[in-house]
Backbone bond lengths (Angstrom), bond angles and torsions (degrees), N, CA, C in turn:
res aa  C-N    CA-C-N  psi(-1)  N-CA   C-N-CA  omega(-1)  CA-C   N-CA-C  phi
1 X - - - 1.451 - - 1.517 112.00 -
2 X 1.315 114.95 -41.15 1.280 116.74 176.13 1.618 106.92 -60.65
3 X 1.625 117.21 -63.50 1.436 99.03 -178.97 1.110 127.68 -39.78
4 X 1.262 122.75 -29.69 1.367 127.79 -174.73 1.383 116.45 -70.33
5 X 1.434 103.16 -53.05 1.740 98.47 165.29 1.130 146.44 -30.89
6 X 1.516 85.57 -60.43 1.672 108.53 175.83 1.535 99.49 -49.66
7 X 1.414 139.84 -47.46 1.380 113.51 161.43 1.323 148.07 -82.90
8 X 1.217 114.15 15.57 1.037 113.25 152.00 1.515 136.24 -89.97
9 X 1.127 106.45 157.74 1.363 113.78 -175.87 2.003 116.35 -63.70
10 X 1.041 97.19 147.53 1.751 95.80 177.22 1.874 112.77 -46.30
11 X 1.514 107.15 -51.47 1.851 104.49 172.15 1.045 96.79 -42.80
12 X 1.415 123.01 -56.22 1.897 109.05 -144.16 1.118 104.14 -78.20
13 X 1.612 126.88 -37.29 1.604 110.81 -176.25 1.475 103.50 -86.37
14 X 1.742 120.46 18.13 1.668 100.98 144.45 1.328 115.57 -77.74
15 X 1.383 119.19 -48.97 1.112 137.18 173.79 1.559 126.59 -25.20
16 X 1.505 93.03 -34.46 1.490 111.43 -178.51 1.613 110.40 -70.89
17 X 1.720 91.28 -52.57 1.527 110.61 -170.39 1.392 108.12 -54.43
18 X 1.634 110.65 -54.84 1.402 106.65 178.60 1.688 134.34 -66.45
19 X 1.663 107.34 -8.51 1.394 128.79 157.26 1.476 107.92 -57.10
20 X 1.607 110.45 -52.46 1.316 96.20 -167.76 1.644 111.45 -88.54
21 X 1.107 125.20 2.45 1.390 118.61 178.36 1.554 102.02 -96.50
22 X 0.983 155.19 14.66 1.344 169.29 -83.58 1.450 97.60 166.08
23 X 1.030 120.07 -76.50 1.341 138.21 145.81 1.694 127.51 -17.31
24 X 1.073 112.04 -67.89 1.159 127.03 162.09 1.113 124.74 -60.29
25 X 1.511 122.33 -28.20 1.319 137.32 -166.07 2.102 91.32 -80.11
26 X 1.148 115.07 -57.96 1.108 120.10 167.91 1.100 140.03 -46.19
27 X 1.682 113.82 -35.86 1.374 131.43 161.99 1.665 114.07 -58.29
28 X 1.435 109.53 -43.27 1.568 113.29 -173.77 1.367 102.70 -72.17
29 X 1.480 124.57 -23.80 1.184 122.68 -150.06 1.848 90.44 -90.68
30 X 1.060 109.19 -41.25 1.750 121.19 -178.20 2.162 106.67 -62.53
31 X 1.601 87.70 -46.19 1.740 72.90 172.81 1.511 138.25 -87.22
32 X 2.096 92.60 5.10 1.738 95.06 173.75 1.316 101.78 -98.94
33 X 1.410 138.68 11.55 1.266 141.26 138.05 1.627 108.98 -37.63
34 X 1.112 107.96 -19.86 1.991 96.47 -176.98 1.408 133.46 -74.73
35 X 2.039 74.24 -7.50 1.255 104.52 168.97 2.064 123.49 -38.11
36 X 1.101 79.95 -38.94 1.729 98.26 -166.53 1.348 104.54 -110.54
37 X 1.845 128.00 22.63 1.438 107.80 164.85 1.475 108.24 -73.05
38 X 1.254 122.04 151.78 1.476 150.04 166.42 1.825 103.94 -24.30
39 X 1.646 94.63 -76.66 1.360 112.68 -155.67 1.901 92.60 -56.17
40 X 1.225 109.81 -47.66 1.667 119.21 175.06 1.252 117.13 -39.05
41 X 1.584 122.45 -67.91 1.695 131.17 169.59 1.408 99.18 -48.51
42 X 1.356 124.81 -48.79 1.546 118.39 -159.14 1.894 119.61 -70.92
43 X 1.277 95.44 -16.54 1.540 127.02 -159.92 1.972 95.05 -85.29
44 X 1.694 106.88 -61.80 1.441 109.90 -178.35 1.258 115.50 -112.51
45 X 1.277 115.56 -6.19 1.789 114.50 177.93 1.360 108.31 111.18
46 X 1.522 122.76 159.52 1.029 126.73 -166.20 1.793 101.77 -90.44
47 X 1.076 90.84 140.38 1.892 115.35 -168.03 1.398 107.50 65.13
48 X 1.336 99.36 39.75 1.821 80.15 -174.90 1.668 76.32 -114.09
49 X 1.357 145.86 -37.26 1.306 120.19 -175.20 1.394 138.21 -41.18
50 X 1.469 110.73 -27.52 1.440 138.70 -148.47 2.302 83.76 -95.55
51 X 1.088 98.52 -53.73 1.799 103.63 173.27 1.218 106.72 -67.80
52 X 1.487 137.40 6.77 2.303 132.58 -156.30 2.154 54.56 -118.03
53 X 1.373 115.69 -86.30 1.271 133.04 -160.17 1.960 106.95 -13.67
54 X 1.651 105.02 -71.13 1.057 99.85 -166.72 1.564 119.47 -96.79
55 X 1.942 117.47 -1.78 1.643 101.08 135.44 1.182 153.22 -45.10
56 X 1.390 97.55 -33.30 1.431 143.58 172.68 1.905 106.62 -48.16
57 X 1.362 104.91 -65.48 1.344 116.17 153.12 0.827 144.92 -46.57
58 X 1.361 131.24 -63.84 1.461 146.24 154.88 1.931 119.33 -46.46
59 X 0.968 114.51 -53.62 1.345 135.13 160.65 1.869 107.31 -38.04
60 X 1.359 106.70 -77.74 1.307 113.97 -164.66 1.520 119.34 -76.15
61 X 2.189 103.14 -25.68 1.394 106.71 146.81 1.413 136.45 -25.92
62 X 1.593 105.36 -54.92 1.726 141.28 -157.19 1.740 88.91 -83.00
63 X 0.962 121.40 -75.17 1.608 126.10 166.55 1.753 111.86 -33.52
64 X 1.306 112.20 -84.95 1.371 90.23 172.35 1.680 147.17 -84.03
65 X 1.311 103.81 31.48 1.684 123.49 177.48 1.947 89.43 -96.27
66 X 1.535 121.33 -57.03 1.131 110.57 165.98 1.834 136.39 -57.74
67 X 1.322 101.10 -10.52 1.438 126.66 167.68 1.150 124.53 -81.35
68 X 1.429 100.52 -18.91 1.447 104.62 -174.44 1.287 134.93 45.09
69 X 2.042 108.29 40.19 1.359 91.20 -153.96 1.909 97.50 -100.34
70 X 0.990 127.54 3.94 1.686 130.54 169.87 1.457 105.53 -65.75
71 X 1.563 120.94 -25.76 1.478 124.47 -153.32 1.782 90.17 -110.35
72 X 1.223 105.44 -26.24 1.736 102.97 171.24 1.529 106.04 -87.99
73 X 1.024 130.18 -66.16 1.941 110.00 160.33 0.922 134.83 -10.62
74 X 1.679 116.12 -41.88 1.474 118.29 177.20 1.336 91.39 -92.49
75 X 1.237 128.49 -32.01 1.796 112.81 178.67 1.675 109.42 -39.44
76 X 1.730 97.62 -64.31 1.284 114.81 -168.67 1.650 91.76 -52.42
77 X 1.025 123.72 -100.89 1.590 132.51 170.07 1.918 105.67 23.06
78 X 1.087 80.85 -48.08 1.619 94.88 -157.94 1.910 115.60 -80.55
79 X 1.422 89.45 -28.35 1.552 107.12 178.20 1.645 110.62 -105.15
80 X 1.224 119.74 -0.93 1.715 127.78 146.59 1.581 119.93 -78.76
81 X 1.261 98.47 -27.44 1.409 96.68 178.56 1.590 125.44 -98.24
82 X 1.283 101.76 -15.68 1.776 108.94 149.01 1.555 122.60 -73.33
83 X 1.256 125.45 -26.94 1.408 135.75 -179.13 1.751 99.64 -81.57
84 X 1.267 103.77 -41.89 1.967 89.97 -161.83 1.426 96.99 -113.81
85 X 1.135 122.05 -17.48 1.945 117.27 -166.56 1.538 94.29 -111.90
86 X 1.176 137.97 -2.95 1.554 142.14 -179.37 1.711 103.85 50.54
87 X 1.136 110.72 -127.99 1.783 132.24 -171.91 1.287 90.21 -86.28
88 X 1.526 112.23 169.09 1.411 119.77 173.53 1.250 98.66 169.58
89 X 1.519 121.44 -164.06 1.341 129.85 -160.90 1.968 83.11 -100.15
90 X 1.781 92.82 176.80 1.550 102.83 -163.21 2.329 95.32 -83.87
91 X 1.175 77.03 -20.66 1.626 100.86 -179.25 1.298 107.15 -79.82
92 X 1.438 140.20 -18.46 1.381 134.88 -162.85 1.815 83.14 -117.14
93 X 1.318 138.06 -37.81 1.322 111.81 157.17 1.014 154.40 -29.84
94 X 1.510 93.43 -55.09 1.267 141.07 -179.46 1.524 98.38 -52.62
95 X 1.358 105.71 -71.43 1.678 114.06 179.14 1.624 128.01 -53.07
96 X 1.608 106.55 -32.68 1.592 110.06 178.35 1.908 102.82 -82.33
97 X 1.303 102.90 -28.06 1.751 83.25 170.73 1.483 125.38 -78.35
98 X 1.348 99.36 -33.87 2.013 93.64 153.05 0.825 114.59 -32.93
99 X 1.654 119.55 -83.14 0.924 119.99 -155.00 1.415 132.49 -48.67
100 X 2.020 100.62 -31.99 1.092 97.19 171.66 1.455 141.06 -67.99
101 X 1.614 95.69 -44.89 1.661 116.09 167.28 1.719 105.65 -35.13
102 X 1.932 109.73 -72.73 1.303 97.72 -158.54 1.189 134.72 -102.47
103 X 1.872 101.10 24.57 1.414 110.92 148.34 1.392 109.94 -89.10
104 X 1.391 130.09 -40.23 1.423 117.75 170.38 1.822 126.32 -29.21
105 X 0.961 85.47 -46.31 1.754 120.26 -163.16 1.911 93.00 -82.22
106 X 0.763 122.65 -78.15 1.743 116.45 175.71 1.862 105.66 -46.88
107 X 0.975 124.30 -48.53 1.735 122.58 175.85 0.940 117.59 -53.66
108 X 1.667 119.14 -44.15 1.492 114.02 -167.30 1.168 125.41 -108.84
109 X 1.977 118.01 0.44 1.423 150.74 165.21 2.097 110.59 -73.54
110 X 1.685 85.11 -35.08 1.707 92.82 -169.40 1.710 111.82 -49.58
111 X 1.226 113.68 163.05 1.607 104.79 164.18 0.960 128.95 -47.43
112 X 1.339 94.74 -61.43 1.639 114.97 -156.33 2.215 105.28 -70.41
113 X 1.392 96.05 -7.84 1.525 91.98 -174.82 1.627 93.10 -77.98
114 X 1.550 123.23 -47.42 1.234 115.08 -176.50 1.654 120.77 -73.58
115 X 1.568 123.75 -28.72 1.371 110.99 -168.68 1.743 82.71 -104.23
116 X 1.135 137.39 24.95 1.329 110.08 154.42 1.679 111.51 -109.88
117 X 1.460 101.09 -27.09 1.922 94.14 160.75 1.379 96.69 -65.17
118 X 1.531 149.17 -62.09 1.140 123.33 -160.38 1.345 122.56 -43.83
119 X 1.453 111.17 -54.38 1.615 124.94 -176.88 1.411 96.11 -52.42
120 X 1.167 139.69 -43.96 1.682 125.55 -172.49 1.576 101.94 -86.36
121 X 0.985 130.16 -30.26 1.522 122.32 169.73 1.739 117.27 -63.09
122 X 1.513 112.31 -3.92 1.347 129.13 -165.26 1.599 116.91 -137.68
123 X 1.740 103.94 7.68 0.991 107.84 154.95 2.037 115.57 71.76
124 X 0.929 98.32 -8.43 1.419 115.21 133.26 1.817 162.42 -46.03
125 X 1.752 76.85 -11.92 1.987 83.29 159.88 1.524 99.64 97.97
126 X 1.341 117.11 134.87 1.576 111.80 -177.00 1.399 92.75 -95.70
127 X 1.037 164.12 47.31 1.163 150.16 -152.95 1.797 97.07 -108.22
128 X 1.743 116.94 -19.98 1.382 99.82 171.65 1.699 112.25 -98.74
129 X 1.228 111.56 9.06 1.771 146.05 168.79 1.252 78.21 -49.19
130 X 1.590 111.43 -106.49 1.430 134.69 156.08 1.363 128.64 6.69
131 X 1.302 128.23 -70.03 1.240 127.39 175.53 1.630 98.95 -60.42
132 X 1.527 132.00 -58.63 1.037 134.43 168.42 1.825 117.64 -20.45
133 X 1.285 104.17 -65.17 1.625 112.20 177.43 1.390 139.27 -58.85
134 X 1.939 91.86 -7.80 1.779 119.16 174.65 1.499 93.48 -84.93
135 X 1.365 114.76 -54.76 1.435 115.40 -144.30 1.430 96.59 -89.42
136 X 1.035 126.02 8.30 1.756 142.23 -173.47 1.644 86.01 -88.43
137 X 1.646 101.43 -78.53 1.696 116.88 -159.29 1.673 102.51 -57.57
138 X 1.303 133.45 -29.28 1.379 103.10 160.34 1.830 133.74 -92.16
139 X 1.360 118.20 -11.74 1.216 126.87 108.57 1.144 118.69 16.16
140 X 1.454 111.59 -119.82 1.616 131.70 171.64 1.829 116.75 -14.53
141 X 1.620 89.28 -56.53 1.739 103.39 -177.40 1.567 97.30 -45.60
142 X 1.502 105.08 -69.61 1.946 112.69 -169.23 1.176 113.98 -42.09
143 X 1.489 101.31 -27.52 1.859 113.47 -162.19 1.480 115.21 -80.38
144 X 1.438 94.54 -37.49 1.808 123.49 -173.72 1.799 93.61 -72.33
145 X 1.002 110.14 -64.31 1.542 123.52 -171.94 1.381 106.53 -21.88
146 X 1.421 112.56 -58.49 1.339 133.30 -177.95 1.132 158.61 -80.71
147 X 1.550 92.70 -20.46 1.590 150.35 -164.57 1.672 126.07 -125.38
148 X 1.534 102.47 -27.08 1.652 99.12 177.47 1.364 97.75 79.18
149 X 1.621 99.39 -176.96 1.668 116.57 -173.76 1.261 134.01 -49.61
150 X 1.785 97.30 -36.09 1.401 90.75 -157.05 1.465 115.47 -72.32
151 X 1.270 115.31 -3.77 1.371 134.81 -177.67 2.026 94.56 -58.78
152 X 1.486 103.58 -55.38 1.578 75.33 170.50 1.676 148.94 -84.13
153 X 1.761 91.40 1.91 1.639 108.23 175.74 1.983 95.08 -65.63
154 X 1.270 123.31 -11.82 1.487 117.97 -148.08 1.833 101.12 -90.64
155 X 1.547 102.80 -7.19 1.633 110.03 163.32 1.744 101.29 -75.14
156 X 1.681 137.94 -14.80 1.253 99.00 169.04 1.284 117.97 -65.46
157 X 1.697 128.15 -63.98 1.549 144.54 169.73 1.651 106.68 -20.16
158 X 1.921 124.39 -39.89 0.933 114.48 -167.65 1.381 116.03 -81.90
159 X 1.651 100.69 -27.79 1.995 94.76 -172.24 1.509 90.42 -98.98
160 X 1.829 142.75 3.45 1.462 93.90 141.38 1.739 131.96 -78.34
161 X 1.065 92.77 -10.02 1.391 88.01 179.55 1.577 105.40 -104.44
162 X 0.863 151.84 48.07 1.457 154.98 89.14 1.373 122.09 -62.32
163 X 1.439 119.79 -27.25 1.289 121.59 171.74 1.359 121.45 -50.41
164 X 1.683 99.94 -76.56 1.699 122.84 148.39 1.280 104.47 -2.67
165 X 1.222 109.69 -67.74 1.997 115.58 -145.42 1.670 97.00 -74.52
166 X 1.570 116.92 -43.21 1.439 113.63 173.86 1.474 110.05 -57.49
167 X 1.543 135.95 -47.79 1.149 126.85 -136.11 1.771 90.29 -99.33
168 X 0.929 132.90 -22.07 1.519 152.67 162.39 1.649 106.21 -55.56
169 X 1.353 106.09 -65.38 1.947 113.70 168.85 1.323 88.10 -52.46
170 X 1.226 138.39 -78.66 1.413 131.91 -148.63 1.893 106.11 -56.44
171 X 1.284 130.15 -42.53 1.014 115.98 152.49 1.590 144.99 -56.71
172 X 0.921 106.42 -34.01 1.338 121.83 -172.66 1.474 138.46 -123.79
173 X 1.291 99.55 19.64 1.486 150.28 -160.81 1.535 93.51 -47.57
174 X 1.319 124.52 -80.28 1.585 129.19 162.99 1.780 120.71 -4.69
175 X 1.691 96.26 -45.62 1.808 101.05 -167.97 1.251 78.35 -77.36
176 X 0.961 142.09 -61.22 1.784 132.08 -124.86 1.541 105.98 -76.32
177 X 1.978 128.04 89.66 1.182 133.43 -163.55 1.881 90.52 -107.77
178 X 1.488 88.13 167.45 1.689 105.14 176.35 1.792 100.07 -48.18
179 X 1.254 118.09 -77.73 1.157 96.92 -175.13 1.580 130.88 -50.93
180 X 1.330 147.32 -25.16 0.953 160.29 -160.89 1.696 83.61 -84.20
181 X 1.226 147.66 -57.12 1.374 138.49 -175.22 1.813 109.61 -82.65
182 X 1.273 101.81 -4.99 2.007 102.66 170.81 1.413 93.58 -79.96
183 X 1.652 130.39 -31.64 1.401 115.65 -162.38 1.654 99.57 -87.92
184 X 1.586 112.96 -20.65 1.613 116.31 -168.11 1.873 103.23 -62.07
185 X 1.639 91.95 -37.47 1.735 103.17 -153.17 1.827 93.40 -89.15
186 X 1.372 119.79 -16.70 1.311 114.75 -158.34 2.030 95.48 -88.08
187 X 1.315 90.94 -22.65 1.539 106.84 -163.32 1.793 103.17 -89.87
188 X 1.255 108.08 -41.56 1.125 126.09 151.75 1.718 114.34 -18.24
189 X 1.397 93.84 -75.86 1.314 114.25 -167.19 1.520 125.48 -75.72
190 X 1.659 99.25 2.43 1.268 122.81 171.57 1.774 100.11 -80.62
191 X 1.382 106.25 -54.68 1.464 105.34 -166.31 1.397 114.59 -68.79
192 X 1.689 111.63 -40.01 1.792 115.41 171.23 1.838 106.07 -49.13
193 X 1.178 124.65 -57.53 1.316 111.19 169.24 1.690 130.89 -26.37
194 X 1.388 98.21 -45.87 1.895 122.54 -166.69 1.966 79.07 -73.59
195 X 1.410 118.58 -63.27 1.413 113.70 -164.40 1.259 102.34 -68.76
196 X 1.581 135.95 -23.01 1.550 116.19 154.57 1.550 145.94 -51.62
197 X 1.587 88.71 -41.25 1.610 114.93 151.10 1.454 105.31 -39.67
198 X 1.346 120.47 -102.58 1.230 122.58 -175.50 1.692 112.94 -26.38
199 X 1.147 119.71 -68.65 1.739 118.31 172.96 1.617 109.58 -9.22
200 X 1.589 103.36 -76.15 1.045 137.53 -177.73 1.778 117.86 -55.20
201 X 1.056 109.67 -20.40 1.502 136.49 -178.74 1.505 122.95 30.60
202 X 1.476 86.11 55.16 1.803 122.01 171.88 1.850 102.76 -85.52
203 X 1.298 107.68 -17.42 1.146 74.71 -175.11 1.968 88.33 165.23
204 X 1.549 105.06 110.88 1.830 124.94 161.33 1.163 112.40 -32.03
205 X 1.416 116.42 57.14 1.747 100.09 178.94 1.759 123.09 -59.29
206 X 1.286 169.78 101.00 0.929 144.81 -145.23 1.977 102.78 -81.23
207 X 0.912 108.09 64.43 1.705 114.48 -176.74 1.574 116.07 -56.54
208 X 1.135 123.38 -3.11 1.498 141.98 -147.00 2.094 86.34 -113.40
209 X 1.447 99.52 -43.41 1.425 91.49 -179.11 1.506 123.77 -117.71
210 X 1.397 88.28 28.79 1.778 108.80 138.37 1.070 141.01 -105.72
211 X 1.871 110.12 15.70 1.482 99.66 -168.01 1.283 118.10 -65.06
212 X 1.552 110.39 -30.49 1.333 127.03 -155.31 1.607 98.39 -54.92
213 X 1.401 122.23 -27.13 1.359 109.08 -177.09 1.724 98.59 -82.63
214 X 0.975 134.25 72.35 1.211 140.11 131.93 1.583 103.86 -118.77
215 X 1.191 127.32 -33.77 1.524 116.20 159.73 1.717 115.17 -51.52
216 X 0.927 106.71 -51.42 1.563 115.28 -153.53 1.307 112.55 -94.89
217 X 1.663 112.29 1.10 1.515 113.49 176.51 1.769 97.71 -86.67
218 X 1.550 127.25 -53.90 1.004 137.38 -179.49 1.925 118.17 -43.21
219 X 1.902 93.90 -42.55 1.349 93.96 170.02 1.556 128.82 -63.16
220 X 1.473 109.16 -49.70 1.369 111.51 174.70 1.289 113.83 -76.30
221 X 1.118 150.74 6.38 1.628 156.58 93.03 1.649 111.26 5.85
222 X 1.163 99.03 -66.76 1.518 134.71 -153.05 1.889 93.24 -59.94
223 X 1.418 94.93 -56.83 1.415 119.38 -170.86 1.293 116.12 -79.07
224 X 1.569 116.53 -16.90 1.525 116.59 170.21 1.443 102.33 -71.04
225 X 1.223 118.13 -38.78 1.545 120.18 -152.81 1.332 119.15 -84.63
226 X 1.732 99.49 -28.34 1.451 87.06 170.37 1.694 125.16 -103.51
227 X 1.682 95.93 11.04 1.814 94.68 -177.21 1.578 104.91 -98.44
């Protein structure tokens, strides 16, 4: 992906960028559809998903704005790209911490990163692992194209937090029901939107300090169902 970049012209690898936030924009938009699975409404009540969704947000916003974890991404971001990209222009910085942040942030937001660590934390077969790691590597290429390297430092951030998500399924395997993953993917698909934004560069979403509502959508899930 990188070779490829490097020849293209500055338009086209906008062109690219704004393909893929476009893209993304669509993807988020398809997994807050989970909004409306069955087992989900049936689980907390009708319109109550759409309120699990945007506590979920607000909540895990508030948590990670005090976490500071968008402002530690670019830390990290920033101290990969002195170690592996050395000196460079203020513009070629600029570009490898994108890349890193908002490929990090699209990999480890996607579905398939969370219900395919779940399924292997549950003993279920990596096989959506797998499909995941195809649709990653061409991905990466579009991402790299446009974006430079750091797009591939953004597999460390992704396999710990796929790690996490398996070794967590593997504990706790029992909680983790259909609805409890409609609120993961619906909430999900809240944040891929925010990282389409940014793609698209309508607008700095800080998406990095919302992850936490992928914790906290599942909990108040958790807590509808059994009160």
């Amino acid at each position: 992906g990188v070779l490829v970049g490097n020849r293209l012209s500055e338009k086209t690898s906008r062109v690219v960028t704004d393909g893929l936030g476009l893209v993304v924009l669509v993807l988020g938009g398809l997994n807050v559809m989970s909004l409306l699975d069955q087992e989900f409404v049936s689980a907390v009540g009708a319109g109550i998903p759409l309120l699990v969704v945007i506590g979920a947000i607000l909540i895990g916003g508030i948590i990670g704005s005090a976490l500071k974890i968008e402002q530690r991404l670019e830390q990290l971001g920033t101290s990969l790209q002195k170690r592996f990209a050395g000196k460079g222009t203020k513009d070629s910085k600029e570009k490898f911490i994108t890349g890193f942040v908002n490929a990090s942030l699209v990999f480890t937001i996607g579905p398939l990163a969370i219900l395919g660590a779940l399924s292997d934390g549950l003993g279920q077969g990596i096989e959506q692992l797998a499909t995941k790691s195809i649709l990653d590597a061409f991905a990466s290429l579009a991402f790299a194209a446009s974006l430079g390297w750091g797009v591939a430092l953004s597999a460390i951030p992704v396999g710990i937090w796929q790690g996490l998500i398996t070794v967590l399924a593997f504990s706790v395997g029992a909680v983790v029901s259909a609805p409890i993953i409609s609120a993961l993917t619906a909430t999900g698909g809240v944040l891929l939107l925010g990282v389409g934004l940014r793609l698209l560069q309508l607008r700095q979403v800080a998406v990095g300090n919302m992850l936490p509502a992928l914790i906290v959508a599942p909990l108040i899930t958790l807590l509808l169902m059994v009160i």
